[in-house]
RONU-840847 format. One record per atom (N, C-alpha, C): residue number from 1; residue in three letters; atom name; x, y, z. Coordinates in Angstrom, 2 decimals. Example, Ala and Ser with C-alpha at 12.3 -4.5 7.8 and 13.67 -1.06 7.14 Angstrom:
1, ala, N, 13.19, -5.69, 7.80 .
1, ala, CA, 12.30, -4.50, 7.80 .
1, ala, C, 13.20, -3.30, 7.80 .
2, ser, N, 12.85, -2.25, 7.08 .
2, ser, CA, 13.67, -1.06, 7.14 .
2, ser, C, 12.90, 0.03, 7.87 .
//
This chain:
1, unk, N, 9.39, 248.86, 270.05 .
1, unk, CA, 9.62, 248.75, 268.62 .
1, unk, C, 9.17, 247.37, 268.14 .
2, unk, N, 8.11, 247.31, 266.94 .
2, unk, CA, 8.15, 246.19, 266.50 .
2, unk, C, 9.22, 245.16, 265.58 .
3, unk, N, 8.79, 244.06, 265.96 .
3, unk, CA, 10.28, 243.20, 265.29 .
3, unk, C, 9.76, 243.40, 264.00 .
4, unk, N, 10.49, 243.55, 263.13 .
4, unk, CA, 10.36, 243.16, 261.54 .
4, unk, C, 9.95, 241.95, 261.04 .
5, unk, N, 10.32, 240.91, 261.66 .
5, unk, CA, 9.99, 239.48, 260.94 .
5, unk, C, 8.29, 239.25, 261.32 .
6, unk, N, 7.94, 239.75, 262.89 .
6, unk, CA, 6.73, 239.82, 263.08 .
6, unk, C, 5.87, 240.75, 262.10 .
7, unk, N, 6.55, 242.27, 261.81 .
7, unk, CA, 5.07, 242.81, 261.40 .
7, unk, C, 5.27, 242.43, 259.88 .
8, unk, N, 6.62, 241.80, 258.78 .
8, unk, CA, 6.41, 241.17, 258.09 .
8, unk, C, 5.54, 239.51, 258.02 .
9, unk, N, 5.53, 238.94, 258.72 .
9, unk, CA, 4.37, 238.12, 258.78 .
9, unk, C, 3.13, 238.17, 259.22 .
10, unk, N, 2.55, 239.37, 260.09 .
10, unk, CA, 1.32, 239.43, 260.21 .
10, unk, C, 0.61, 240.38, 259.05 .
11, unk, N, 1.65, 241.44, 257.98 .
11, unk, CA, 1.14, 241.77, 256.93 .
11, unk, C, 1.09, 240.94, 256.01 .
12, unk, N, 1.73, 239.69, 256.01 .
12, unk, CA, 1.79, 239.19, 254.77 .
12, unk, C, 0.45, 238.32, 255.01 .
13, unk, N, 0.53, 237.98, 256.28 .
13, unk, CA, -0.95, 236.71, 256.53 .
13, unk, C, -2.31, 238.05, 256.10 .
14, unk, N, -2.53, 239.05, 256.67 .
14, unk, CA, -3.51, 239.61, 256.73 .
14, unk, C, -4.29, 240.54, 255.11 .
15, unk, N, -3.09, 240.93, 254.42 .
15, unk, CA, -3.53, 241.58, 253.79 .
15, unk, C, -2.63, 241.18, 252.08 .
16, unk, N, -1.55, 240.28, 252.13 .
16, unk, CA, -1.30, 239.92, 250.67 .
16, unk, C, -2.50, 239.19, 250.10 .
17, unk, N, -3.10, 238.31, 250.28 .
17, unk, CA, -3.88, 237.60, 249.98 .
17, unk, C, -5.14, 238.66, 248.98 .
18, unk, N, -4.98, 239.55, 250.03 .
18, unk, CA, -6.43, 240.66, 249.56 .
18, unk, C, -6.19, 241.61, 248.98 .
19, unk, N, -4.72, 241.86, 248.95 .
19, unk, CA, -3.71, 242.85, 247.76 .
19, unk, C, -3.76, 242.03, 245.81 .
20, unk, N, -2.33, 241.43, 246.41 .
20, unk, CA, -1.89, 240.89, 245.19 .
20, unk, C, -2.42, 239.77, 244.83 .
21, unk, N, -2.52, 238.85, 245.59 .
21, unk, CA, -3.07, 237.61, 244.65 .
21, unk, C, -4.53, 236.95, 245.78 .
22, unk, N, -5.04, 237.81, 245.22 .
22, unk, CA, -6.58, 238.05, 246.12 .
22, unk, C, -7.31, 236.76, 245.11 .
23, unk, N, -8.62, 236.14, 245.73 .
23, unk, CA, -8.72, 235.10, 244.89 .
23, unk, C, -9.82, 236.25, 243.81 .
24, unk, N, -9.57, 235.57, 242.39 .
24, unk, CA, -10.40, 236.01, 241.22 .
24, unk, C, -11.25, 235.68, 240.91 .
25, unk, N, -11.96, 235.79, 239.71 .
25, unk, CA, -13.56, 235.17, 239.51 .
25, unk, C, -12.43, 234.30, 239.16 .
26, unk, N, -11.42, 234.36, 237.69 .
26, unk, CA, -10.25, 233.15, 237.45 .
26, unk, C, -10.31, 231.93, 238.52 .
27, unk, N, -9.60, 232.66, 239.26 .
27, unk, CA, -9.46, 231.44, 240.86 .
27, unk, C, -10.70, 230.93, 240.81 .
28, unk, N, -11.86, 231.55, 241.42 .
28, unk, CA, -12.77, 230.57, 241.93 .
28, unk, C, -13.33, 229.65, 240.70 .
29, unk, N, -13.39, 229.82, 239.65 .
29, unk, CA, -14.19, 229.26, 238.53 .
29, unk, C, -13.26, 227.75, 237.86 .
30, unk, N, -11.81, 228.43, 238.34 .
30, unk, CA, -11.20, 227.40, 237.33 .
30, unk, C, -10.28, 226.52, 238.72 .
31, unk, N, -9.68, 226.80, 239.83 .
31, unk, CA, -9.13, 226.35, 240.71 .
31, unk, C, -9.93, 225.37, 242.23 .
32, unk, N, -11.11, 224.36, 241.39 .
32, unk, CA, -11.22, 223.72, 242.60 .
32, unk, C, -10.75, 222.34, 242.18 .
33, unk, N, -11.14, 221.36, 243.31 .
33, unk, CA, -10.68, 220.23, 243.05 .
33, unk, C, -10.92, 218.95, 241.99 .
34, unk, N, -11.50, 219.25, 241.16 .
34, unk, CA, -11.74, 218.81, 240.26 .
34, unk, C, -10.91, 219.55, 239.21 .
35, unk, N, -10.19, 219.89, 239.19 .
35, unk, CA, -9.36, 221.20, 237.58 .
35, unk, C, -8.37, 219.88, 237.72 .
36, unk, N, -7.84, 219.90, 236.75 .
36, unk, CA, -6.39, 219.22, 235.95 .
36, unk, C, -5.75, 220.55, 235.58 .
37, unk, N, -4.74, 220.04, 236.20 .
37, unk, CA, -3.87, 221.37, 236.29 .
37, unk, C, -2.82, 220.70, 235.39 .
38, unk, N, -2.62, 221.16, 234.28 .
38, unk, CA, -1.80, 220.81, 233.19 .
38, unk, C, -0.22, 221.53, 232.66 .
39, unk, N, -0.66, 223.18, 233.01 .
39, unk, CA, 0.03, 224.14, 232.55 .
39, unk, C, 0.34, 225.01, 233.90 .
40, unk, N, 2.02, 224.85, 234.71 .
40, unk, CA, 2.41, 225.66, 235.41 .
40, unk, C, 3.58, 226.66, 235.27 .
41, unk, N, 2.73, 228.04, 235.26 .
41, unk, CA, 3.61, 228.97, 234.92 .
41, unk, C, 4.74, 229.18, 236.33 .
42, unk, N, 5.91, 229.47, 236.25 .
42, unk, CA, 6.63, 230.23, 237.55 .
42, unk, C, 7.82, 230.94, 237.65 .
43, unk, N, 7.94, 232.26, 238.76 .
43, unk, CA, 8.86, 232.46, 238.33 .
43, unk, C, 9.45, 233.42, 239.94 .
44, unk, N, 10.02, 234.05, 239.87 .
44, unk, CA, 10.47, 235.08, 241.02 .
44, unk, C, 11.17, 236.34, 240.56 .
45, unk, N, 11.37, 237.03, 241.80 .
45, unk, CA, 12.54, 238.31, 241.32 .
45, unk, C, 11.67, 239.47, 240.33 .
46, unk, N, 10.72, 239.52, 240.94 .
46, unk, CA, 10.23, 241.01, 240.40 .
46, unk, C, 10.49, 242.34, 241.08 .
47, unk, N, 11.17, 243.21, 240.13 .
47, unk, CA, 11.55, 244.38, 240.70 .
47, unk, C, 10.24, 245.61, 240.43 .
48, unk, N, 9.32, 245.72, 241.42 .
48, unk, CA, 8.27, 246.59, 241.71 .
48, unk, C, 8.84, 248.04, 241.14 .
49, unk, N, 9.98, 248.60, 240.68 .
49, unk, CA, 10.28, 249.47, 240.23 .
49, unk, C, 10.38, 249.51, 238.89 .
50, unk, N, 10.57, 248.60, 238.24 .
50, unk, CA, 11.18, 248.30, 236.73 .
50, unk, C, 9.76, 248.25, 235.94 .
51, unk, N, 9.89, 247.88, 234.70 .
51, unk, CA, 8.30, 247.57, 233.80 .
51, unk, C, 8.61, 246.23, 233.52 .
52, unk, N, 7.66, 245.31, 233.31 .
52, unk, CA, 7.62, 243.90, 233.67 .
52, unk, C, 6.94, 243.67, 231.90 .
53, unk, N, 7.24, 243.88, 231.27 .
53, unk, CA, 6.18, 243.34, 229.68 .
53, unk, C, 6.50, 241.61, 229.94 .
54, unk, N, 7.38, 241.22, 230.97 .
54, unk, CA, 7.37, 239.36, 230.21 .
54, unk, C, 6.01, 239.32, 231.12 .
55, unk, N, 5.09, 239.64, 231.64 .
55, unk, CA, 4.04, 238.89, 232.23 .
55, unk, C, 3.05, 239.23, 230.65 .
56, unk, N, 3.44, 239.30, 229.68 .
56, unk, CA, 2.66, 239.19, 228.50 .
56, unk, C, 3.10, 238.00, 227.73 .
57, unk, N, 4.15, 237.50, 227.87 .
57, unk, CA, 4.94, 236.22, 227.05 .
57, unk, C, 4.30, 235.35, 228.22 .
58, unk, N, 4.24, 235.45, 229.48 .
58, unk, CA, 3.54, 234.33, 229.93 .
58, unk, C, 2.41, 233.99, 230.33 .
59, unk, N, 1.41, 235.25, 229.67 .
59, unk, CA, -0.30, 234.90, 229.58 .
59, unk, C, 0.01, 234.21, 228.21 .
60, unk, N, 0.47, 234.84, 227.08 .
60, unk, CA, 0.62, 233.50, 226.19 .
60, unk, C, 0.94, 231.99, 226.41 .
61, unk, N, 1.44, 231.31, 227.17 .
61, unk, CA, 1.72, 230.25, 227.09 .
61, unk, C, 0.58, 229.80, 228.23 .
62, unk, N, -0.88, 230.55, 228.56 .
62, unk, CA, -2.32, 229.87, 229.28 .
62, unk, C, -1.96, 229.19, 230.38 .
63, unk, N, -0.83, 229.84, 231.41 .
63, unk, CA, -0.99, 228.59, 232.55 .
63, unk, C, -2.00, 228.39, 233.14 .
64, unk, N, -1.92, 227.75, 233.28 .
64, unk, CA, -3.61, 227.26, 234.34 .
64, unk, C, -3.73, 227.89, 235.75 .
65, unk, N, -2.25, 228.29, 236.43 .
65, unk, CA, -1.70, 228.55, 237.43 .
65, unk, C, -0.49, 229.12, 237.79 .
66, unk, N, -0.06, 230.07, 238.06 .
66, unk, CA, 1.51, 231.21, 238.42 .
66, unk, C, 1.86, 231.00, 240.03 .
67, unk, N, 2.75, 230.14, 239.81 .
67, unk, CA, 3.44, 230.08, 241.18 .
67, unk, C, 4.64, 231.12, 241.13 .
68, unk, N, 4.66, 231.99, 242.10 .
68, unk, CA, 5.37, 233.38, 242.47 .
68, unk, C, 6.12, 232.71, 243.64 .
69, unk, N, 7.58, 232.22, 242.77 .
69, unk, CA, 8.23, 231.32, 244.21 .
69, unk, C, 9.42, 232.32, 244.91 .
70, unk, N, 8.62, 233.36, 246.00 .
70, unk, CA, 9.94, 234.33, 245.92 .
70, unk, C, 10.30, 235.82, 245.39 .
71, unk, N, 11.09, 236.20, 246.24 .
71, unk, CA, 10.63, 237.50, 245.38 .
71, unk, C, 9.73, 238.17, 244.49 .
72, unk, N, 8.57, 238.01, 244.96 .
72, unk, CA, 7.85, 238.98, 244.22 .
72, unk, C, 7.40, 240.48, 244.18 .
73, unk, N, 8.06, 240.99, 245.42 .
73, unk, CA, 8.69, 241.93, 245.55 .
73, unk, C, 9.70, 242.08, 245.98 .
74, unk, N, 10.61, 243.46, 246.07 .
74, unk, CA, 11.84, 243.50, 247.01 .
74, unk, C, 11.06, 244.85, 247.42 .
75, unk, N, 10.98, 244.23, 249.00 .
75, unk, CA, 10.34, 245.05, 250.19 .
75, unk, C, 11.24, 245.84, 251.13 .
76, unk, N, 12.72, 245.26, 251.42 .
76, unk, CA, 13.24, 245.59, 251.61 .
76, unk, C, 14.89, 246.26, 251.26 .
77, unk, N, 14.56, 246.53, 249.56 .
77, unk, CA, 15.89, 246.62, 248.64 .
77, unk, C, 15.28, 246.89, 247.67 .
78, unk, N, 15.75, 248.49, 247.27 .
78, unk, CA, 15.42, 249.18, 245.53 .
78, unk, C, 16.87, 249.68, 245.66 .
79, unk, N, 17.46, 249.24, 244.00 .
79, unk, CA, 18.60, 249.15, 243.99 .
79, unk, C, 19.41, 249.06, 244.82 .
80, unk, N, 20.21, 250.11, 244.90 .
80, unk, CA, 21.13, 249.73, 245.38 .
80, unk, C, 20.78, 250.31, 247.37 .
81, unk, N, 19.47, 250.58, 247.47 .
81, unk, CA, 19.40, 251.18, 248.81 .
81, unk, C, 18.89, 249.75, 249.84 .
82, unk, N, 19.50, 249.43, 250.55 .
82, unk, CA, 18.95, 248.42, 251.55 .
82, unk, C, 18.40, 249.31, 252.76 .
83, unk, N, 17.06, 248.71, 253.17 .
83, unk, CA, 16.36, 249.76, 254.71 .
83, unk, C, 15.50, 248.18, 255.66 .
84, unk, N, 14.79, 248.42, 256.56 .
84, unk, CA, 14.23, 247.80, 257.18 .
84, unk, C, 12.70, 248.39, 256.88 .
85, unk, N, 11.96, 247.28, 256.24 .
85, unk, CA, 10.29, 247.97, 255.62 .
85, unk, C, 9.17, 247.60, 256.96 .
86, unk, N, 8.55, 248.66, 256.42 .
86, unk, CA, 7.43, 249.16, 257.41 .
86, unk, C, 6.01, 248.31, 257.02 .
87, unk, N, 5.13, 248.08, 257.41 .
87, unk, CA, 3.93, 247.52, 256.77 .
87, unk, C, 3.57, 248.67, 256.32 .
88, unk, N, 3.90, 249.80, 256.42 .
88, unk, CA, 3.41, 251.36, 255.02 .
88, unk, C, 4.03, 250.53, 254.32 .
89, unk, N, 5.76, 250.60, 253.75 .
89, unk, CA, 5.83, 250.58, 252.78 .
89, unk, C, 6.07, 249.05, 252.20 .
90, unk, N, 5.85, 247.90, 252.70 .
90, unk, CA, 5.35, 246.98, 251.61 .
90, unk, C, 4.02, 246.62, 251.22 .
91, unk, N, 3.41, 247.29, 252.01 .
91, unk, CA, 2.20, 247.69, 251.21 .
91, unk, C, 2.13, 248.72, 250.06 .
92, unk, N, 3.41, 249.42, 250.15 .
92, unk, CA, 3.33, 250.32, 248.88 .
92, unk, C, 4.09, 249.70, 247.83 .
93, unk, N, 5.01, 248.71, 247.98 .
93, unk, CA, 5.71, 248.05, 247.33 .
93, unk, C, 4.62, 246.74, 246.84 .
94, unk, N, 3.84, 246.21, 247.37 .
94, unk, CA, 2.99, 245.49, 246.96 .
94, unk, C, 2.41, 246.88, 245.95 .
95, unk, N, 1.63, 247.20, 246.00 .
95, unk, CA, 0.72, 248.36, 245.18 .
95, unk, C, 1.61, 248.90, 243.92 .
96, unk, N, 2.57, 248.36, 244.10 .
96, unk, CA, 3.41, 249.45, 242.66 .
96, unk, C, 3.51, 247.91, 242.12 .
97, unk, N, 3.79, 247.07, 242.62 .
97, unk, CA, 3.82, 245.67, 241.53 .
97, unk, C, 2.30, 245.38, 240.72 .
98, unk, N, 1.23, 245.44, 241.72 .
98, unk, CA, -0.07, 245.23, 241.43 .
98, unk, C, -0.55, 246.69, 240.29 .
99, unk, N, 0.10, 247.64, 240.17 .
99, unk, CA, -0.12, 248.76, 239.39 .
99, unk, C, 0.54, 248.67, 237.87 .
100, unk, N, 1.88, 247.72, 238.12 .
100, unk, CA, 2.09, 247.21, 236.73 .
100, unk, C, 1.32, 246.98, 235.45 .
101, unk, N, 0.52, 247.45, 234.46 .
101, unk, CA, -0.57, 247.34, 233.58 .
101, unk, C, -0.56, 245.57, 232.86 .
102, unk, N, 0.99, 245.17, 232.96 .
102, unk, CA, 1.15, 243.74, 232.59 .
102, unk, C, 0.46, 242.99, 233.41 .
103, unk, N, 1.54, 243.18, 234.74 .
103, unk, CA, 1.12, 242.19, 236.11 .
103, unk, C, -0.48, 242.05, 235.97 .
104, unk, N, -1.19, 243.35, 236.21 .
104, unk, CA, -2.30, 243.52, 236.17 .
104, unk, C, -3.48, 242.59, 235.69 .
105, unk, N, -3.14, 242.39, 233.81 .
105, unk, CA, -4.09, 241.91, 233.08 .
105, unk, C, -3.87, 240.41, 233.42 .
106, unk, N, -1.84, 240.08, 233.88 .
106, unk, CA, -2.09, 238.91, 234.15 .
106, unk, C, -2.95, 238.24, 235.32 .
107, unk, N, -2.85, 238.91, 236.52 .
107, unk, CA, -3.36, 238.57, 237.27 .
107, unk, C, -5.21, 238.60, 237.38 .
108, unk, N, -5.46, 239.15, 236.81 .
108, unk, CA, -6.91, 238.88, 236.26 .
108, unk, C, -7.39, 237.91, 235.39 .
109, unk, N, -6.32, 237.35, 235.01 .
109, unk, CA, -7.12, 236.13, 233.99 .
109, unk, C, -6.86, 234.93, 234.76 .
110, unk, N, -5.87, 234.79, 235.48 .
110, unk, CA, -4.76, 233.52, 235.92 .
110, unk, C, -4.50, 233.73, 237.17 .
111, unk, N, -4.60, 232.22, 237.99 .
111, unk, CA, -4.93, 232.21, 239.38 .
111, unk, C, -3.36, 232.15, 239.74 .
112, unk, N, -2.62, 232.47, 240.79 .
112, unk, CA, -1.56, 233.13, 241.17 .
112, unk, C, -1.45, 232.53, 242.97 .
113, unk, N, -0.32, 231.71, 242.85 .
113, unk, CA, -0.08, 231.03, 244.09 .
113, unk, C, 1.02, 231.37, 244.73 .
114, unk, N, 1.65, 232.26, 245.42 .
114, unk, CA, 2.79, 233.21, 246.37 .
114, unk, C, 3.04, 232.25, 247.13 .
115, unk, N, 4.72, 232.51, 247.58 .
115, unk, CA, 5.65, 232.11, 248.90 .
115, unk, C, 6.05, 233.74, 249.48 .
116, unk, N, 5.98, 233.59, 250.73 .
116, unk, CA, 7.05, 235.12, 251.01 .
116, unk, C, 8.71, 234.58, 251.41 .
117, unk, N, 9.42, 235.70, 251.27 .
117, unk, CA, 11.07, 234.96, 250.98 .
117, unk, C, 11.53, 236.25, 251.89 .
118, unk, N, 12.28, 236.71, 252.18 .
118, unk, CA, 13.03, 237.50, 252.99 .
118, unk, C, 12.97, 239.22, 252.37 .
119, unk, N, 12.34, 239.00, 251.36 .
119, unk, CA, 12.89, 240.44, 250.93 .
119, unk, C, 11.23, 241.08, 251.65 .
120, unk, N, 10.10, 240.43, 251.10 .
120, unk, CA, 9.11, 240.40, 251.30 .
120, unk, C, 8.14, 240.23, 252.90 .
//
């Protein structure tokens, strides 16, 4: 049986990056070392089940950059059900956040910098 903390960190090294916050034309154009990074958006605790409209209040305010400190999914907890997740399903739990039509447009304009936290 695989450990959980392992196949949660070898999914998160291998394939978040190329899921959810994959780099963008955004990223590459506006995030090298030369940018002045002026405007940081951040936040945590997105429920991959719910509808998310505040990622529209915070393409308004142009961050330059979205630090996702944390929960940005719950991989292992929808409501009230706690389980032990599979790399199926936080990859499907990644895919229902990234399917969000908000998340979406945000993450296409605005470069997006992740932590993974326990749920994830």
């Amino acid at each position: 049986m695989d450990d959980p903390m392992a196949t949660r960190r070898s999914f998160l090294a291998t394939s978040l990056a190329a899921g959810l916050v994959r780099p963008s034309a955004a990223f590459a154009t506006t995030m090298d070392a030369s940018t002045i990074v002026t405007r940081i958006g951040f936040g945590s605790c997105a429920k991959q089940w719910e509808p998310q409209p505040i990622w529209n209040a915070i393409a308004e305010r142009n961050p330059d950059v979205f630090l996702f400190l944390g929960d940005a999914i719950y991989g292992d907890w929808h409501g009230d059900d706690v389980f032990t997740p599979t790399k199926q399903s936080l990859l499907a739990d990644w895919e229902k956040l990234a399917a969000i039509p908000e998340f979406a447009a945000f993450r296409d304009t605005t470069p997006i910098l992740a932590t993974w936290d326990n749920h994830d």
